[in-house]
N, C-alpha and C positions, 0 to 999 in steps of 0.2 A: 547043553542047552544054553542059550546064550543068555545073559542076564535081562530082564526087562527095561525097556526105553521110558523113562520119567515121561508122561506128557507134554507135550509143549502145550499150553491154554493160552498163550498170550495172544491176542486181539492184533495181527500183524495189519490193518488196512491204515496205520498211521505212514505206512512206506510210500502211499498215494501221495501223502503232504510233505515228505521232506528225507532227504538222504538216509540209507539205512548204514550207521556205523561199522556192523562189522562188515559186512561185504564191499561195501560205497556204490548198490546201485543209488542213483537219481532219477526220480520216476519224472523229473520235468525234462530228460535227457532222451525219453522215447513218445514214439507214437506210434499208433494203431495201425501205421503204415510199415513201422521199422519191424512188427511182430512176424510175419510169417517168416524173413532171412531170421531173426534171433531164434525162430522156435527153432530152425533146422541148427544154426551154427550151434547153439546149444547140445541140439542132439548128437553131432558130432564129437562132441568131445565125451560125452558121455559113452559114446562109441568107445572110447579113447582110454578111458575109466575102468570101460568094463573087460578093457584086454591086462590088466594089474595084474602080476601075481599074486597080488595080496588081495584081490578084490574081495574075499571074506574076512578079513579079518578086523577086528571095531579096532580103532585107535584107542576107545579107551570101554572099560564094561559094559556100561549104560550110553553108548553113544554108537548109532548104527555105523556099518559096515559101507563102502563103494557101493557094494551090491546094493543092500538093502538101501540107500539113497537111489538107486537106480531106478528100482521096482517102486518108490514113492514118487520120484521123478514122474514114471510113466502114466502113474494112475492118477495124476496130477492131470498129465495131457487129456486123459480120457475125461477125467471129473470137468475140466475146463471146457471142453469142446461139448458135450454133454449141455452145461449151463448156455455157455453160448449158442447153440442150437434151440434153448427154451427162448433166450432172451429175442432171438429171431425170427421165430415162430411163435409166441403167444405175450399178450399184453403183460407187464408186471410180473413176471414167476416167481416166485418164494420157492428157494433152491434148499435143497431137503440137508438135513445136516449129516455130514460124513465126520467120521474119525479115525483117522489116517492109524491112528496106532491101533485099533481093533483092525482094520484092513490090513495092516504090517502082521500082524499076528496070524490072522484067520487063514489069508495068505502065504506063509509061512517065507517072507525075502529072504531071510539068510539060507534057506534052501534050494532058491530058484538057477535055474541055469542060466547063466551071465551071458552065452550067447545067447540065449532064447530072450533075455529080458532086451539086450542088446536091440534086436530085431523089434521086440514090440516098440521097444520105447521111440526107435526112428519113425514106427508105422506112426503113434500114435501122435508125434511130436508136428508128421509130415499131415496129418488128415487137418489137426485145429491150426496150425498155417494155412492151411488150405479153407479154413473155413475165416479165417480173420481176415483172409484176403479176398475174401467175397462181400466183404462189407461197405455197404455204401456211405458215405456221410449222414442221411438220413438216419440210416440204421443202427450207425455208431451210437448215439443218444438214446437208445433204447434201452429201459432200466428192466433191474429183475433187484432181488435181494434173498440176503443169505437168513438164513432162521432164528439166527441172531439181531435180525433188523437192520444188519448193515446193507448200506445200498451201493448199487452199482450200474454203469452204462458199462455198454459192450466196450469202449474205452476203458477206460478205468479198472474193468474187470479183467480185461488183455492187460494190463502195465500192471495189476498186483499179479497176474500170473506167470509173469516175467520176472518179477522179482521173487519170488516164492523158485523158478528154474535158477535162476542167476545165483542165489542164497546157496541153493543145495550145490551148485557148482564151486563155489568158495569152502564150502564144509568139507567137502572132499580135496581140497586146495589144488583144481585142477585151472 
């Protein structure tokens, strides 16, 4: 059994305002146009990740596996497209709060079969490009927020969820 993942708690929506150190996305460096090619090129390589020999194995005790970045990667795409589908169908949503590390757990990613995660993660990568690319200007401005009170337009909430793929891309040093 693998060792437990510490929580991350940290409040990542400051990556909106300004360069994030370890990785170096810049979120003045995309837009809501650039998302649907990033969701897929992203997915790609993740493709790429999940063909590793070593894709089970943690770098380090407490620090996930290729895989288990993979299976968060995806559920990432699904929880994104999920919100973005509230914030475009209904006024203001308050988006229910997830915690990735009981989903990792309940889940079980370092179990999952790397091609099978492979195939969702493209499915799910390919559905919320698909939905970001339906988005009008109009529609863009439309807020929702997360339970914490943090707020977001369909914008804003496309370019942290770019950076939150792009981060986990860097962790796996792909």
């Amino acid at each position: 059994m693998s060792e437990p993942i510490v929580p991350d708690t940290k409040d990542w929506t400051w990556v909106l305002e300004r360069p994030c150190a370890e990785c170096g996305f810049d979120p003045q460096a995309y837009t809501l146009a650039d998302l649907p090619q990033l969701m897929h090129d992203t997915a790609m390589v993740w493709s790429q990740v999940l063909l590793r020999p070593d894709v089970r194995e943690r770098p380090a005790p407490a620090v996930w596996s290729p895989l288990e970045y993979a299976c968060h990667v995806r559920d990432v795409h699904r929880l994104f497209a999920e919100r973005v589908e509230l914030m475009l169908d209904e006024d203001e949503p308050r988006f229910a709060n997830w915690d990735q590390d009981a989903t990792a757990t309940a889940s079980s990613y370092a179990e999952q079969d790397p091609a099978e995660v492979d195939a969702d993660l493209v499915e799910a990568a390919g559905h919320v490009a698909g939905l970001y690319a339906t988005v009008t200007p109009e529609a863009a401005q439309r807020r929702g927020s997360r339970s914490n009170g943090s707020e977001f337009s369909v914008t804003t909430l496309g370019i942290y969820h770019l950076h939150d793929i792009v981060h986990h891309v860097h962790d796996v040093r792909a």
